[in-house]
KENU-600608 format. One record per residue: x, y, z of N, C-alpha, C in turn; residue in one letter; residue number from 1. Coordinates in pm, 1 decimal. Layout:
BEGIN
VOLUM        n_u        n_v        n_w       ca_u       ca_v       ca_w        c_u        c_v        c_w   type   seq
VOLUM          X          Y          Z          X          Y          Z          X          Y          Z      A   NUM
...
This chain:
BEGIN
VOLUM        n_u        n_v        n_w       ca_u       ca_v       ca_w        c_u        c_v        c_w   type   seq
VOLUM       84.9     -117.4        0.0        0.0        0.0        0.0       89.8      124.1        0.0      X     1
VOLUM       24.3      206.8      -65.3       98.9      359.6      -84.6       12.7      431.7      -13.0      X     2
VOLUM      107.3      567.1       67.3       79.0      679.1      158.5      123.6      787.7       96.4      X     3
VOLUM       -7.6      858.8       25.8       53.5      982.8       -6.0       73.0     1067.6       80.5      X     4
VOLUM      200.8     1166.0       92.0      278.5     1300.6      176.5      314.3     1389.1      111.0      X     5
VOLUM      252.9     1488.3      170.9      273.2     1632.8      110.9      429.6     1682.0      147.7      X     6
VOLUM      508.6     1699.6       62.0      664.9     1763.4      111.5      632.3     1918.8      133.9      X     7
VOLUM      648.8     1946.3      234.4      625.1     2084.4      285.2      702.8     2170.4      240.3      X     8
VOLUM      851.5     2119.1      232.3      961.7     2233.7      210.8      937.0     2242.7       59.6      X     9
VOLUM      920.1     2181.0      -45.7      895.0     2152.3     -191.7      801.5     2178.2     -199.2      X    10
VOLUM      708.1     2232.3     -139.1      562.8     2240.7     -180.3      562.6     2439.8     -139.9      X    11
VOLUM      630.2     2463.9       -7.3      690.1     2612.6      -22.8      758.4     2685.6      -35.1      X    12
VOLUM      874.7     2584.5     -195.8      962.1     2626.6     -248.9      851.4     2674.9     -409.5      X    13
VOLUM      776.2     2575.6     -392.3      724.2     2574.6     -511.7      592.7     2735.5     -550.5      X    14
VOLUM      513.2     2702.2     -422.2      461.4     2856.2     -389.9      519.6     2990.7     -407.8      X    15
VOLUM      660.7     2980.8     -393.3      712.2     3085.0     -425.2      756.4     3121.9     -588.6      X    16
VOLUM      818.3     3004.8     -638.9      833.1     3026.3     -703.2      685.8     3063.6     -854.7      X    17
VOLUM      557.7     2983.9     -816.2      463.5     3016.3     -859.5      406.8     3152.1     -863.5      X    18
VOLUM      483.5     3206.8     -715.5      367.0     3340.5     -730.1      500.2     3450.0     -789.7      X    19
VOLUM      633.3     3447.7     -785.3      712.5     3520.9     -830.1      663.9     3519.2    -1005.5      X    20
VOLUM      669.3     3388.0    -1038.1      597.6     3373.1    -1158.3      477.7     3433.2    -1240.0      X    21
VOLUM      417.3     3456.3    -1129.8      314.8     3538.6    -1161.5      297.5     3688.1    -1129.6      X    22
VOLUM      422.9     3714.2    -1067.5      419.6     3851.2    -1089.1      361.8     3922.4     -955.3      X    23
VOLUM      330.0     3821.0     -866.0      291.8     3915.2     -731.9      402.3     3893.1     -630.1      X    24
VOLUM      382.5     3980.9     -561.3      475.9     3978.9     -415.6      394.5     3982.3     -281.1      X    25
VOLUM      463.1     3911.1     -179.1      383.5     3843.3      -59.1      310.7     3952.8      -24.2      X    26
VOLUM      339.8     4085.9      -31.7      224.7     4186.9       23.7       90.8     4156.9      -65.9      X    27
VOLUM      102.6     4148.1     -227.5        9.2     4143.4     -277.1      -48.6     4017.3     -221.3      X    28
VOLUM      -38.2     3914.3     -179.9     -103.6     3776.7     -157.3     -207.3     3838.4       42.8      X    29
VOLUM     -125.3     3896.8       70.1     -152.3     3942.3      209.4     -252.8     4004.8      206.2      X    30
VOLUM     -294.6     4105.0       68.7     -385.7     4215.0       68.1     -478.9     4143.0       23.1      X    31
VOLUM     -447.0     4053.6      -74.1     -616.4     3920.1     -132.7     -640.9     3846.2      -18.1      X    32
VOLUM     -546.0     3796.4       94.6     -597.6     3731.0      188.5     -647.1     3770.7      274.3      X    33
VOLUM     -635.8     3904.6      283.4     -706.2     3979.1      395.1     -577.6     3966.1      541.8      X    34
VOLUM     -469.3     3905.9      542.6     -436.1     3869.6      661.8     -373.8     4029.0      662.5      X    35
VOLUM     -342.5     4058.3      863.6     -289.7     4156.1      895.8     -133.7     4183.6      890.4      X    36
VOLUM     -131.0     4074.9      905.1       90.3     4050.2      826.6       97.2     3944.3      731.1      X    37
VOLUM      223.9     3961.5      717.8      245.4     3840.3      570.7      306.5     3703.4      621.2      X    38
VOLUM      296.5     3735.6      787.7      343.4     3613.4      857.2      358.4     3447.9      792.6      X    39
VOLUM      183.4     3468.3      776.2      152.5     3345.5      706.1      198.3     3256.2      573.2      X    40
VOLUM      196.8     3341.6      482.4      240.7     3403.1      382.2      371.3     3321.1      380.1      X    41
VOLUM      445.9     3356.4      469.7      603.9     3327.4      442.7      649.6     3177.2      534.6      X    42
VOLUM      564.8     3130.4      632.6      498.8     3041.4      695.2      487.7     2916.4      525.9      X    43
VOLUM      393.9     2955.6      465.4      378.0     2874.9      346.4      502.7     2821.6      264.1      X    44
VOLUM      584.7     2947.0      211.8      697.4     2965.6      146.9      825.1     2894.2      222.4      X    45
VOLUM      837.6     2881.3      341.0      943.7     2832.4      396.0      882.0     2710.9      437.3      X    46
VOLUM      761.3     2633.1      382.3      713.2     2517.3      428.3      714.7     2465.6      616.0      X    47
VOLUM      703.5     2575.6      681.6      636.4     2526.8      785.0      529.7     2498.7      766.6      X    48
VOLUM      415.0     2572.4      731.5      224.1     2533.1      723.0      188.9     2513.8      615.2      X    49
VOLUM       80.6     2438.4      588.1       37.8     2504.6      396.9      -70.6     2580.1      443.0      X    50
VOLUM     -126.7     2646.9      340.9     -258.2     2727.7      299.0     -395.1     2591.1      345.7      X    51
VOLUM     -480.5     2715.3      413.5     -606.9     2623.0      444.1     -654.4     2573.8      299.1      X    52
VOLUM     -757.8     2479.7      309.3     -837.2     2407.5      160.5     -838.9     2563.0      124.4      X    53
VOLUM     -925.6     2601.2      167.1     -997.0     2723.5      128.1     -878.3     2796.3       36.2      X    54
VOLUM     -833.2     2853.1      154.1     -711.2     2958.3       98.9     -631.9     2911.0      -33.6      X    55
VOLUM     -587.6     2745.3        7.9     -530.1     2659.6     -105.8     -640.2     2723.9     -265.2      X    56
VOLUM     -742.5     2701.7     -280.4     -799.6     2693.5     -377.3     -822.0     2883.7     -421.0      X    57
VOLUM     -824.1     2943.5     -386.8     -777.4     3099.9     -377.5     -626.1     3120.4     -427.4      X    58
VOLUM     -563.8     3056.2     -378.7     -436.6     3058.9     -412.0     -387.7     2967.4     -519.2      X    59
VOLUM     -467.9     2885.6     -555.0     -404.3     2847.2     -729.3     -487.6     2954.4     -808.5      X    60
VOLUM     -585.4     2986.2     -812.9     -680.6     3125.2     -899.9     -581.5     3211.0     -911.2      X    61
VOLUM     -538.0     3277.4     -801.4     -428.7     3377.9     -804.9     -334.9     3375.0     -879.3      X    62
VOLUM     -271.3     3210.1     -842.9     -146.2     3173.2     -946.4     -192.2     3116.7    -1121.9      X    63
VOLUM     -321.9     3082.2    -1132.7     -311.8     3028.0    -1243.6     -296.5     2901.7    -1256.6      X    64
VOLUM     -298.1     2818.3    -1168.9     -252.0     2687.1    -1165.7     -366.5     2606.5    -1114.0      X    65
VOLUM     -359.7     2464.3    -1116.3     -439.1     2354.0    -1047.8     -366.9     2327.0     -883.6      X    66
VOLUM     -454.2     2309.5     -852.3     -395.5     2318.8     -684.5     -294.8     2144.4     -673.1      X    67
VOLUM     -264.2     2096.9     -780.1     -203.1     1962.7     -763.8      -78.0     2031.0     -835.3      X    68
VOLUM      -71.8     2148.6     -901.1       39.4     2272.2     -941.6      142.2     2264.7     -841.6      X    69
VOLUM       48.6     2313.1     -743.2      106.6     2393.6     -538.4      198.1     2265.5     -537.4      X    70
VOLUM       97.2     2163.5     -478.9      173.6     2059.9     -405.7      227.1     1984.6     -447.7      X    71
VOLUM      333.1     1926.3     -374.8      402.9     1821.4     -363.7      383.6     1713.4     -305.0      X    72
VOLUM      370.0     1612.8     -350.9      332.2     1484.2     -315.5      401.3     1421.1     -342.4      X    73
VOLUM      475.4     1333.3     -272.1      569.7     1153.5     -238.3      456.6     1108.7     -216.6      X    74
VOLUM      479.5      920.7     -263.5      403.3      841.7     -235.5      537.6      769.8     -167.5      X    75
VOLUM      478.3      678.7      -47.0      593.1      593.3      -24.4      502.0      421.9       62.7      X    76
VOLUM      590.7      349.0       -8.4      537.1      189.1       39.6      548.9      186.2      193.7      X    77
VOLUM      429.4      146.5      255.8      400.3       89.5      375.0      391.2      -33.2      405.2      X    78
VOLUM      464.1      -89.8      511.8      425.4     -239.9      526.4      288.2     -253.1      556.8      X    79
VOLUM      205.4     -366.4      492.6       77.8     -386.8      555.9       72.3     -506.6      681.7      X    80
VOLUM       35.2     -451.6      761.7       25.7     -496.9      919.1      -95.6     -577.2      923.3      X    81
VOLUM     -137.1     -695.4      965.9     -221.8     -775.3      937.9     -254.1     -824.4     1103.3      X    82
């Protein structure tokens, strides 16, 4: 059996480089998100947190992308335990 995992650090290497791509900068993402700092923002980018569903799906619109764009996903074999 396979376990899909989101790589956090690859997934907010990749955010960045998506939204540089597109031409915005973390203030602009801060001002569509409504948040009061860009805390979060950079939280994403340095793969400590990801973006809520919500926010996630806001944030591929923004970028232009499919939200399977954003992330990063490993699959990796699990022993099955019986």
């Amino acid at each position: 059996m396979t376990i899909p995992t989101i790589d956090l650090p690859l997934t907010g290497a990749n955010i960045t480089r998506l939204r540089k791509a597109a031409g915005l900068s973390v203030r602009d993402l801060q001002a569509v998100f409504g948040f009061s700092t860009p805390q979060a923002i950079y939280k994403w980018q340095n793969g400590a947190t990801l973006p809520t569903v919500d926010n996630l799906i806001v944030l591929a619109a923004l970028l232009n992308v499919k939200i399977d764009d954003i992330l990063v996903i490993h699959t990796a074999a699990t022993p099955v335990v019986a």
